[in-house]
N, CA, C and O atoms as a GROMACS GRO file, in nm:
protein
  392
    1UNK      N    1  10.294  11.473  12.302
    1UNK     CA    2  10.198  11.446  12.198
    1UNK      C    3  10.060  11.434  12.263
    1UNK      O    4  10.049  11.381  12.374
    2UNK      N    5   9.977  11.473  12.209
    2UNK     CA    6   9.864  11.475  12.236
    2UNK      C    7   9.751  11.340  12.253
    2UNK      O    8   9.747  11.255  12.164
    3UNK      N    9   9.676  11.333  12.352
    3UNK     CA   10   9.644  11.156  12.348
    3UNK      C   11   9.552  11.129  12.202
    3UNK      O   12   9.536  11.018  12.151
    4UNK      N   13   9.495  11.262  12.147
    4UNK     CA   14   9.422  11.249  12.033
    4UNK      C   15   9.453  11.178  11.935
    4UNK      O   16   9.394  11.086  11.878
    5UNK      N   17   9.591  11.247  11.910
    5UNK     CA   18   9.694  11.206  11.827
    5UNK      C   19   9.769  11.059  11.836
    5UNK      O   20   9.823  11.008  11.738
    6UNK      N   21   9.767  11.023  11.913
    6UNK     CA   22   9.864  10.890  11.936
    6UNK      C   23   9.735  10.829  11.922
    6UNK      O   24   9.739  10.740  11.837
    7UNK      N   25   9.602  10.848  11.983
    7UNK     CA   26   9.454  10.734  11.931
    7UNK      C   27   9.482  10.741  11.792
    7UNK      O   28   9.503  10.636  11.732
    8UNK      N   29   9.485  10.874  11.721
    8UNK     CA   30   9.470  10.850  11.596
    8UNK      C   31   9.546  10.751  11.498
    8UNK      O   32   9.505  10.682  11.404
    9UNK      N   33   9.722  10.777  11.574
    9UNK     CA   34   9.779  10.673  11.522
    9UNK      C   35   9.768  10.588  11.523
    9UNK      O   36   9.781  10.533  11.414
   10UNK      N   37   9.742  10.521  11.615
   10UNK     CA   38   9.714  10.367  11.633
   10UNK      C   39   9.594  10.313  11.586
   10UNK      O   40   9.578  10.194  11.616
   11UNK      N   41   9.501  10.367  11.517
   11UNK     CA   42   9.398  10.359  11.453
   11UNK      C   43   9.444  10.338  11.312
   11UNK      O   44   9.396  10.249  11.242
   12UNK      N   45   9.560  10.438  11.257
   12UNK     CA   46   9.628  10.411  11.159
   12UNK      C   47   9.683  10.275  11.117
   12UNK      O   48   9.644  10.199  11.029
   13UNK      N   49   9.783  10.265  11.201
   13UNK     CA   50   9.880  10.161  11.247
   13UNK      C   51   9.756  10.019  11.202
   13UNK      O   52   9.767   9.938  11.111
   14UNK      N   53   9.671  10.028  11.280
   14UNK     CA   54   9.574   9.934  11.251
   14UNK      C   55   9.556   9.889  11.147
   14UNK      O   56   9.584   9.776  11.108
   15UNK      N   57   9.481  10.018  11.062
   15UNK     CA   58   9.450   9.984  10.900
   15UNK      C   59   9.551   9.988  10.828
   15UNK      O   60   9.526  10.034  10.716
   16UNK      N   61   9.629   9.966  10.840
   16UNK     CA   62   9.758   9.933  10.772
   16UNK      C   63   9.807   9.824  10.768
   16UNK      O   64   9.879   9.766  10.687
   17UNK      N   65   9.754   9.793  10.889
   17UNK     CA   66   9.820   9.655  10.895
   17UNK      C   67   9.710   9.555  10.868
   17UNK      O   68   9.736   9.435  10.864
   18UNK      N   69   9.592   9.598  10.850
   18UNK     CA   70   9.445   9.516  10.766
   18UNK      C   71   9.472   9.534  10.642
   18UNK      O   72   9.431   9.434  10.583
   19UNK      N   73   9.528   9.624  10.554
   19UNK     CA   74   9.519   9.640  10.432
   19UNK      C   75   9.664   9.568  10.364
   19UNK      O   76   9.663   9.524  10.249
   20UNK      N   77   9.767   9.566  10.437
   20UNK     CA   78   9.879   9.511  10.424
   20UNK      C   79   9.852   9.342  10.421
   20UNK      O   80   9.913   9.259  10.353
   21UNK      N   81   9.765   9.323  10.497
   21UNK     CA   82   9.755   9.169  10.510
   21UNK      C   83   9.635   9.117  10.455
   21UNK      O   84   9.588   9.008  10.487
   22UNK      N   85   9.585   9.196  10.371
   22UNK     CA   86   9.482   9.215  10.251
   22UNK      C   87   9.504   9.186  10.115
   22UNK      O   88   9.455   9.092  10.053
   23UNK      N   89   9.591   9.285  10.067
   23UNK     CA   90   9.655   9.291   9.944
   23UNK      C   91   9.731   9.159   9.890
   23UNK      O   92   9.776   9.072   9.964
   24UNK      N   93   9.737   9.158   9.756
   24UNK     CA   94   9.807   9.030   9.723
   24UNK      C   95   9.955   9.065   9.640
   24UNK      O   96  10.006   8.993   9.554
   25UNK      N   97  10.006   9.188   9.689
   25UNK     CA   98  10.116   9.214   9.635
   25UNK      C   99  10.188   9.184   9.720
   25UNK      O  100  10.168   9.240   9.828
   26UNK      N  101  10.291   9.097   9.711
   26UNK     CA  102  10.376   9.086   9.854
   26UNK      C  103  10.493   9.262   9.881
   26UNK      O  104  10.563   9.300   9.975
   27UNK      N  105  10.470   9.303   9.787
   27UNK     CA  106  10.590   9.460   9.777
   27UNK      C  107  10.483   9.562   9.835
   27UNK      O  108  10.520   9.635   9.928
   28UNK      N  109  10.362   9.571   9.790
   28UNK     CA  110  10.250   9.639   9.871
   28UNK      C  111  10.224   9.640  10.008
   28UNK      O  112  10.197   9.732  10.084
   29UNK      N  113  10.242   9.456  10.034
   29UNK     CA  114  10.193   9.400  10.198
   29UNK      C  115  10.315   9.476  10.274
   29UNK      O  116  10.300   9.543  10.376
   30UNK      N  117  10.450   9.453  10.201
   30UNK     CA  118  10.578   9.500  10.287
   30UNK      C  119  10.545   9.596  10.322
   30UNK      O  120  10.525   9.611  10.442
   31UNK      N  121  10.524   9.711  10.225
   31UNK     CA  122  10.531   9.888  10.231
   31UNK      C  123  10.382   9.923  10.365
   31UNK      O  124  10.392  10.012  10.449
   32UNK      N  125  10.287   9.851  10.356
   32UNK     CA  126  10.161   9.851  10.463
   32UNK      C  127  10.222   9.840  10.575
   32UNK      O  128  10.201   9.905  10.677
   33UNK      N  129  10.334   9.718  10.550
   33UNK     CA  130  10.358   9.686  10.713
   33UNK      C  131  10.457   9.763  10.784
   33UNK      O  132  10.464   9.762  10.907
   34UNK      N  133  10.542   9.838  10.698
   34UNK     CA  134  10.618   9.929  10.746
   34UNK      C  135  10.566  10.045  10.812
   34UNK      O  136  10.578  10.072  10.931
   35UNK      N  137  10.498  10.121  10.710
   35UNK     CA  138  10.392  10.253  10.761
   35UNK      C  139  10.344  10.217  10.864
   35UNK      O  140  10.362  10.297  10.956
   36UNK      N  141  10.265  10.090  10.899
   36UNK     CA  142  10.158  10.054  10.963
   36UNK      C  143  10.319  10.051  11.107
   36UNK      O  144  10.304  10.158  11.167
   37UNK      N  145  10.413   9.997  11.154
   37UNK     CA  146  10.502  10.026  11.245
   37UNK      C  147  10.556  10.140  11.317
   37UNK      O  148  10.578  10.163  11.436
   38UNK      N  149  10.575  10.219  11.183
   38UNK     CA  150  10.613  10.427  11.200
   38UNK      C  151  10.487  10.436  11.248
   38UNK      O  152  10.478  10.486  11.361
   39UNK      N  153  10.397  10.407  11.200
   39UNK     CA  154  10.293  10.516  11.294
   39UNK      C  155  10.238  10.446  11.448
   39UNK      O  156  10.187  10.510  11.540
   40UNK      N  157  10.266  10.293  11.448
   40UNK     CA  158  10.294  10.275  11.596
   40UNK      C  159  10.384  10.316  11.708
   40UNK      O  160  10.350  10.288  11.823
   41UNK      N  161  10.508  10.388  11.682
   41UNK     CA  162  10.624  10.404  11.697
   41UNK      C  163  10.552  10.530  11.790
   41UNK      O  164  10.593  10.494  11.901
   42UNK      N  165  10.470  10.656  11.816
   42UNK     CA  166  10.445  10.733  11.831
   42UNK      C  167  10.391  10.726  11.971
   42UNK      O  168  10.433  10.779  12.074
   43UNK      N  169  10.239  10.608  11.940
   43UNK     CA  170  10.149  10.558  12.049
   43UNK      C  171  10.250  10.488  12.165
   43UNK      O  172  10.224  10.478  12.284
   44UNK      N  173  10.367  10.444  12.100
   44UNK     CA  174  10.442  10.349  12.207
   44UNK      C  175  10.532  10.444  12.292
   44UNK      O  176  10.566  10.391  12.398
   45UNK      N  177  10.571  10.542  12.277
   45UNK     CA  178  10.655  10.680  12.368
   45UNK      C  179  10.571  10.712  12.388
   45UNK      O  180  10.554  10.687  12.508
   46UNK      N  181  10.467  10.772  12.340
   46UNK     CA  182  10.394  10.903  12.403
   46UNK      C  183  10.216  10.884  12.414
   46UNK      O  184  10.138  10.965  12.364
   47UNK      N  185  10.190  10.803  12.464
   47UNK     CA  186  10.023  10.751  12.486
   47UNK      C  187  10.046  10.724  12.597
   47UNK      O  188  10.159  10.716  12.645
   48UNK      N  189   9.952  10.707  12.650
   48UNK     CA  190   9.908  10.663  12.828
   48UNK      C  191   9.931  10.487  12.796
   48UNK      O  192   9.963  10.430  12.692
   49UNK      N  193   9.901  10.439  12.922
   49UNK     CA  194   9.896  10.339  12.946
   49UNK      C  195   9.885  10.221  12.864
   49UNK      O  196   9.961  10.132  12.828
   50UNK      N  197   9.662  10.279  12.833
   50UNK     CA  198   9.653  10.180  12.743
   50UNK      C  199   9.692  10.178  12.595
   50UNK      O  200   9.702  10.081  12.520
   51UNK      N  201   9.712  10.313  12.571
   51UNK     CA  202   9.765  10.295  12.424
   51UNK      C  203   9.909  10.211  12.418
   51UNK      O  204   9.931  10.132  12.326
   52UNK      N  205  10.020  10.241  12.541
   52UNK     CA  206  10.160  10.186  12.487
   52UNK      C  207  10.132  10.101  12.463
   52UNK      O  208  10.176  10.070  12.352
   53UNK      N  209  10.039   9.985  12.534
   53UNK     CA  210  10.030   9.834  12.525
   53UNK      C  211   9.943   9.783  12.382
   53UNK      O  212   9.944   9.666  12.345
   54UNK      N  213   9.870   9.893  12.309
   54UNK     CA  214   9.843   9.873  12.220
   54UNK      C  215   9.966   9.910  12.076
   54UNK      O  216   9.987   9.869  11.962
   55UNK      N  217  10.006   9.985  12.146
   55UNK     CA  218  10.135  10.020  12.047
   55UNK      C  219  10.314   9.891  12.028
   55UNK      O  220  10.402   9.851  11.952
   56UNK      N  221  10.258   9.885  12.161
   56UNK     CA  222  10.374   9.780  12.138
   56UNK      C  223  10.310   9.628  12.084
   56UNK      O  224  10.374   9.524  12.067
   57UNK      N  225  10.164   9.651  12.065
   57UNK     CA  226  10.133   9.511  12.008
   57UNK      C  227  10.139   9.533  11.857
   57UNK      O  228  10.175   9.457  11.767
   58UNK      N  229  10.076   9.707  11.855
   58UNK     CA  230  10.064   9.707  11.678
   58UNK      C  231  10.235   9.672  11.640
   58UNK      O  232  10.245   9.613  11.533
   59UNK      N  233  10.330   9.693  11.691
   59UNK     CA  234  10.490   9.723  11.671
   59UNK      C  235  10.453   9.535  11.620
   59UNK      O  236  10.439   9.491  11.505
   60UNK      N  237  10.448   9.467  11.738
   60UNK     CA  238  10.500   9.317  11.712
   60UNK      C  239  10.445   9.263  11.567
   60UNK      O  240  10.496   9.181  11.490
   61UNK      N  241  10.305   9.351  11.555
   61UNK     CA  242  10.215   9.283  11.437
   61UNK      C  243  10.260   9.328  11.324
   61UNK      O  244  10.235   9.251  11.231
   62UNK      N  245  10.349   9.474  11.277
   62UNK     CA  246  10.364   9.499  11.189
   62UNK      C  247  10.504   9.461  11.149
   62UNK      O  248  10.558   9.492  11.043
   63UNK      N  249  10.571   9.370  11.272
   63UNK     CA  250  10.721   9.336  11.262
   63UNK      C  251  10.664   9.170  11.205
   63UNK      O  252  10.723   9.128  11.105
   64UNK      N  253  10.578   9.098  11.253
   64UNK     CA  254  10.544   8.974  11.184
   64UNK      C  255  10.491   8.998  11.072
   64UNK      O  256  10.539   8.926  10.985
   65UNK      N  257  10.401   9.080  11.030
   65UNK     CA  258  10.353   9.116  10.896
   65UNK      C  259  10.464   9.156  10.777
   65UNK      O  260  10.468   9.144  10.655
   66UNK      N  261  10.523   9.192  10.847
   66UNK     CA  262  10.703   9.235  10.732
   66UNK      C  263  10.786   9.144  10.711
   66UNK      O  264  10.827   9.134  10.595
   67UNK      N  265  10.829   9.063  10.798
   67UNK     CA  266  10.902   8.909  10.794
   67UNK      C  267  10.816   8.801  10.716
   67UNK      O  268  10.869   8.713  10.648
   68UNK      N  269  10.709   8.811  10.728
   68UNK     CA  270  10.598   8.686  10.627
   68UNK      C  271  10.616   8.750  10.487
   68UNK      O  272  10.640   8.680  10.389
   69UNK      N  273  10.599   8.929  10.477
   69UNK     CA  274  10.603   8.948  10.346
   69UNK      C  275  10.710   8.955  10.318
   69UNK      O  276  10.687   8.950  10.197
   70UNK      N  277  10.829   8.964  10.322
   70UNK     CA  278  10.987   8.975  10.282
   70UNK      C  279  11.062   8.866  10.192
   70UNK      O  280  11.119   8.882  10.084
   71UNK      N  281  11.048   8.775  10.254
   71UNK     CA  282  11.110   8.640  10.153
   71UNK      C  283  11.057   8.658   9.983
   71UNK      O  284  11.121   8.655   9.878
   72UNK      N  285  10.873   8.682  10.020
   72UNK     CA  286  10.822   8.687   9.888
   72UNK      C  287  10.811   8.795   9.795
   72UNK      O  288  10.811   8.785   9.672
   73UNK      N  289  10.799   8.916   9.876
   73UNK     CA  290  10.925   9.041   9.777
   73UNK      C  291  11.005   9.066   9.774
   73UNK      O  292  11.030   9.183   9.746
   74UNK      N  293  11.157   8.931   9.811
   74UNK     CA  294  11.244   8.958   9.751
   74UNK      C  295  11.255   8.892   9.626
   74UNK      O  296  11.301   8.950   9.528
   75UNK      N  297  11.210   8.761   9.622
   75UNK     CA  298  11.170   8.648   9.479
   75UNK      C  299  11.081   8.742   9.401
   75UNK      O  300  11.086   8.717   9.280
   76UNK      N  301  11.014   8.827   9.427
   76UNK     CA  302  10.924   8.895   9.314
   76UNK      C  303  11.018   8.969   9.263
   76UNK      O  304  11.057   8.951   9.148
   77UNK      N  305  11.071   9.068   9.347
   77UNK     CA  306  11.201   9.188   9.291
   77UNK      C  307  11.290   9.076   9.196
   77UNK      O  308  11.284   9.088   9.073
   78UNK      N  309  11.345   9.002   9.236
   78UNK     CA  310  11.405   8.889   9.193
   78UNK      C  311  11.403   8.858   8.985
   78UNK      O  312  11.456   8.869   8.875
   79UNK      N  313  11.292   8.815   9.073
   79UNK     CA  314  11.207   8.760   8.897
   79UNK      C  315  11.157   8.850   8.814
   79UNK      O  316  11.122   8.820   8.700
   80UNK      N  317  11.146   9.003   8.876
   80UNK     CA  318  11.148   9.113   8.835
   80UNK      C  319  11.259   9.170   8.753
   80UNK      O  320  11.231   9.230   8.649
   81UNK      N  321  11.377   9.157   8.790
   81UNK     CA  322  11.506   9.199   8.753
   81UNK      C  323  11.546   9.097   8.646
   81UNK      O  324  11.597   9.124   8.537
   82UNK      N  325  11.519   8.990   8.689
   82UNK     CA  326  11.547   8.904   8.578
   82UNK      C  327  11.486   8.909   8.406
   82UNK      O  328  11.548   8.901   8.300
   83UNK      N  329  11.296   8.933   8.443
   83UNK     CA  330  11.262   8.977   8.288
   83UNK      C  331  11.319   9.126   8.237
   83UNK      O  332  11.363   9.150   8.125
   84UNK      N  333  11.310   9.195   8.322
   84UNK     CA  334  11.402   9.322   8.275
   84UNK      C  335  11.534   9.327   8.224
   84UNK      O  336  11.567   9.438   8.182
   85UNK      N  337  11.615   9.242   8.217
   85UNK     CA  338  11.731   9.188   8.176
   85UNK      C  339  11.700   9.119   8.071
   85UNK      O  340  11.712   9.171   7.960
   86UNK      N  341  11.664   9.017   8.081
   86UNK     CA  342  11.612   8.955   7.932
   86UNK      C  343  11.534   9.037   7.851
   86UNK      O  344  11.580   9.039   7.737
   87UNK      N  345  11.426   9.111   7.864
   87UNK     CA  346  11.372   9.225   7.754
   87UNK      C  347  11.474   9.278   7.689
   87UNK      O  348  11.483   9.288   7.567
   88UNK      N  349  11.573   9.322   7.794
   88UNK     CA  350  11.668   9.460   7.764
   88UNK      C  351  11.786   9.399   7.682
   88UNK      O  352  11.864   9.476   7.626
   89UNK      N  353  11.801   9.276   7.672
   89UNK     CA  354  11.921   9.213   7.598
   89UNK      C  355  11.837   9.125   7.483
   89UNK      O  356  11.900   9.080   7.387
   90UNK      N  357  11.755   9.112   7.490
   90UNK     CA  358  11.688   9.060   7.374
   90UNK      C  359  11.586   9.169   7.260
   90UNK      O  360  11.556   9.146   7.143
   91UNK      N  361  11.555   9.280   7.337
   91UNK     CA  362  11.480   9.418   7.240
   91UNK      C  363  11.550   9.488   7.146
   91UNK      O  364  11.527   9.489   7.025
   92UNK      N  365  11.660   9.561   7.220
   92UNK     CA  366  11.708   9.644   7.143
   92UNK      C  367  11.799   9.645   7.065
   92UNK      O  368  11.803   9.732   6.978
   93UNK      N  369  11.923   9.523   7.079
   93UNK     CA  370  12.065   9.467   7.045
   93UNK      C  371  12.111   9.592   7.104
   93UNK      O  372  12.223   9.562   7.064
   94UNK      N  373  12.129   9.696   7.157
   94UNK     CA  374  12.218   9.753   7.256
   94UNK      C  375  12.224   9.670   7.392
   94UNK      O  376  12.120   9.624   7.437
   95UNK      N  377  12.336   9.652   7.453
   95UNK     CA  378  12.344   9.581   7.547
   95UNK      C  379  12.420   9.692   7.670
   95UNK      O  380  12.502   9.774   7.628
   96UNK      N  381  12.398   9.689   7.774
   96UNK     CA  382  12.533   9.757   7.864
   96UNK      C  383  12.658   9.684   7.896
   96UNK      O  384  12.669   9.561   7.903
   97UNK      N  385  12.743   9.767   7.914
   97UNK     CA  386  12.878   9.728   7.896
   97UNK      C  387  12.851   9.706   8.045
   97UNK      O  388  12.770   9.759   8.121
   98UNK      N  389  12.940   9.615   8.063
   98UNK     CA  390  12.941   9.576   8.285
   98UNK      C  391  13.132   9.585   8.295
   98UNK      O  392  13.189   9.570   8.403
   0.00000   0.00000   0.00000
């Protein structure tokens, strides 16, 4: 890979992980912090020196940025599923059979 390319990623990786830890969606912050990891994943094999060490830091930051957001999009999905269930059994009187 080209060193262009792995700068570029990790430039990525970066703003991803600013915008992830920005946002106030905790399902948004997750999905930032994931991308923002894949595209560290690149700089950390195939960059010189100073990039691995930047790559293996973006890796740690976007692995703490995913564990802080996780608990709280799973309670959102959560409480998500739950009004969708109650709409769906209280709207239509069709119910699904389980």
């Amino acid at each position: 890979m080209a060193s262009q390319s792995s700068r570029a990623l990790s430039w990525a990786s970066l703003l991803l992980l600013l915008v992830g830890g920005s946002v106030g969606s905790p399902e948004a912050g997750l999905a930032a912090a994931v991308l923002a990891a894949l595209c560290a994943v690149a700089p950390t094999f195939a960059g010189s020196k100073g990039l691995r060490i930047a790559g293996v830091v973006l890796l740690l930051a976007s692995a703490g940025l995913a564990l802080t957001h996780l608990a709280s999009a799973r309670r959102s999905m959560d409480a998500y599923r739950a009004r969708v269930e109650r709409s769906q059994g209280a709207g239509s009187g069709t119910q699904e059979v389980r």
